[in-house]
N, C-alpha and C positions, 0 to 999 in steps of 0.2 A: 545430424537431424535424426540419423535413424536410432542414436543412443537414446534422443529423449522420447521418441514413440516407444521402445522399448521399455524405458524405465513407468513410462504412466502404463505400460500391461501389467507389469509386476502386482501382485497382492501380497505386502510385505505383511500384515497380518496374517493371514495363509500360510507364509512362510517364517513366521515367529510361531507361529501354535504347534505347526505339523513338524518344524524341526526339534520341536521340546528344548528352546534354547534357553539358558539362564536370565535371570530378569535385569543382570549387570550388561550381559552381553547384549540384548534388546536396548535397555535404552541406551549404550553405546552407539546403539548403531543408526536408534532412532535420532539423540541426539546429531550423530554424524550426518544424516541424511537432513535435517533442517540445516545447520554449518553449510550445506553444498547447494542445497536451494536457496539460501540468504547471499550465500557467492555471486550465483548466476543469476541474480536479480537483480543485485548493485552492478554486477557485468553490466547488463544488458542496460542498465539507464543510463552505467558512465559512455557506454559504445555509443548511446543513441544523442549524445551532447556532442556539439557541433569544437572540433577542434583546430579549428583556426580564427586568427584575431585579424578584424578587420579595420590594419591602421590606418587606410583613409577615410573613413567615417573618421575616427579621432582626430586626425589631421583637420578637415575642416569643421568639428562641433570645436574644438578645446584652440585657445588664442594660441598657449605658448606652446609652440612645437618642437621646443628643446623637450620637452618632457617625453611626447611623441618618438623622437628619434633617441631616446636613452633607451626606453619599454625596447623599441624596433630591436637596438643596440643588444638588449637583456634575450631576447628573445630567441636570439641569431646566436648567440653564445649559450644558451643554455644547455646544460647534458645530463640527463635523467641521472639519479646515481644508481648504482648497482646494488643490492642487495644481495647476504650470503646464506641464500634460505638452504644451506646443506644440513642446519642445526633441525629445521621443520622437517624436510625430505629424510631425516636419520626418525623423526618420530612418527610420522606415516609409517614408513616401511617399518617399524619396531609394535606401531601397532598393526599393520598388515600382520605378521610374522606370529601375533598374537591371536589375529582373530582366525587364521589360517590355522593354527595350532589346535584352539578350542575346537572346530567347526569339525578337524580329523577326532579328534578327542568325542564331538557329540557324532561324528558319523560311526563312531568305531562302537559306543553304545547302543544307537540303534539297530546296526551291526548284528550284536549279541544280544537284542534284544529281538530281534526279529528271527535268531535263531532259536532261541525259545521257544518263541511263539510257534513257528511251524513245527518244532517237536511236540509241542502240546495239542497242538493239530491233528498231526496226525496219529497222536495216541489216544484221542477223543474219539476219533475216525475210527481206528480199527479197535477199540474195546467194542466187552462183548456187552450186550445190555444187560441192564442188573438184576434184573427177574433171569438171565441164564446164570448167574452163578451159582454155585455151590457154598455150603459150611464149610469144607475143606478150602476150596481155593481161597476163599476170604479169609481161611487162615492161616494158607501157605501164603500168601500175601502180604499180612499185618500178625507175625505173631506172637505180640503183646498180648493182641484179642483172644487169642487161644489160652494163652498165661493165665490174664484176668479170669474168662469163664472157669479157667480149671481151678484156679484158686477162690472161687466162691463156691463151685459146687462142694468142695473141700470143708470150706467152713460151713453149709447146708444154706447159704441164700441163695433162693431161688428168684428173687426177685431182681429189678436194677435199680440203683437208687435213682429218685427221680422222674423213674415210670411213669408212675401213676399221675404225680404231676402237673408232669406234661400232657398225658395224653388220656389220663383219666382212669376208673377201674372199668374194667371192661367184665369180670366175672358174674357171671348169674348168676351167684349163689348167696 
């Protein structure tokens, strides 16, 4: 009882989004989860059917009671047969072993992904803001940018391509 209070808390959406899981894996799993609700619903109606046969009612509706005492006869000898669901039990667990597999697979990328993130953190955190920087350290930083400048004052443009542009002529003259 307390597995199915448990499973109606769950917010398997929640946990499809936030896990950033594949859309093979999801409806695997959604699939899987209707399979297991359609289970225990046929469960629960064939539980809820009454499993015994009441042969004296037939005994006195039906004339001929040979027939009565064959059923009784069939009844009293019956033996469920056995099924060898090891071929099932081998695909569960092969798909268990899979989804186990993925789930380390997406934990190990958010994993590394969260490490990331907290480097980017905290180097957001401790720069310095950009009105304190310097020409120099922007281009002991990037020094392509120092290249480029050197290589237009070089050729005498003084302007950037694009400037103006973008952002208009701003000269008073």
């Amino acid at each position: 009882m307390a597995s199915k209070v448990a499973t109606a808390a769950v917010d398997f959406t929640r946990i499809y989004s936030s896990l950033g899981l594949g859309k093979e894996t999801v409806a695997a799993l959604q699939a899987f989860r209707k399979r297991h609700s359609d289970a225990q619903r046929i469960s629960g109606q064939l539980n809820a059917q009454p499993t015994t046969v009441d042969l004296a009612h037939y005994r006195s509706v039906l004339k001929n009671k040979g027939i009565v005492d064959e059923a009784e006869k069939i009844l009293r000898e019956f033996k469920p047969v056995t099924y060898d669901v090891s071929t099932h039990v081998k695909a569960i667990e092969t798909f268990e072993t899979k989804a186990i597999a993925k789930a380390k697979e997406t934990e190990a990328q958010i994993d590394v992904e969260l490490k990331d993130l907290q480097a980017t953190l905290s180097n957001i955190q401790d720069a310095r803001p950009f009105e304190d920087l310097t020409v120099e350290e922007v281009g002991d930083a990037h020094p392509r940018i120092r290249e480029t400048v050197d290589n237009m004052v070089k050729k005498g443009k003084w302007t950037v391509p694009g400037y103006k542009e973008k952002f208009g002529d701003l000269s008073l003259m």
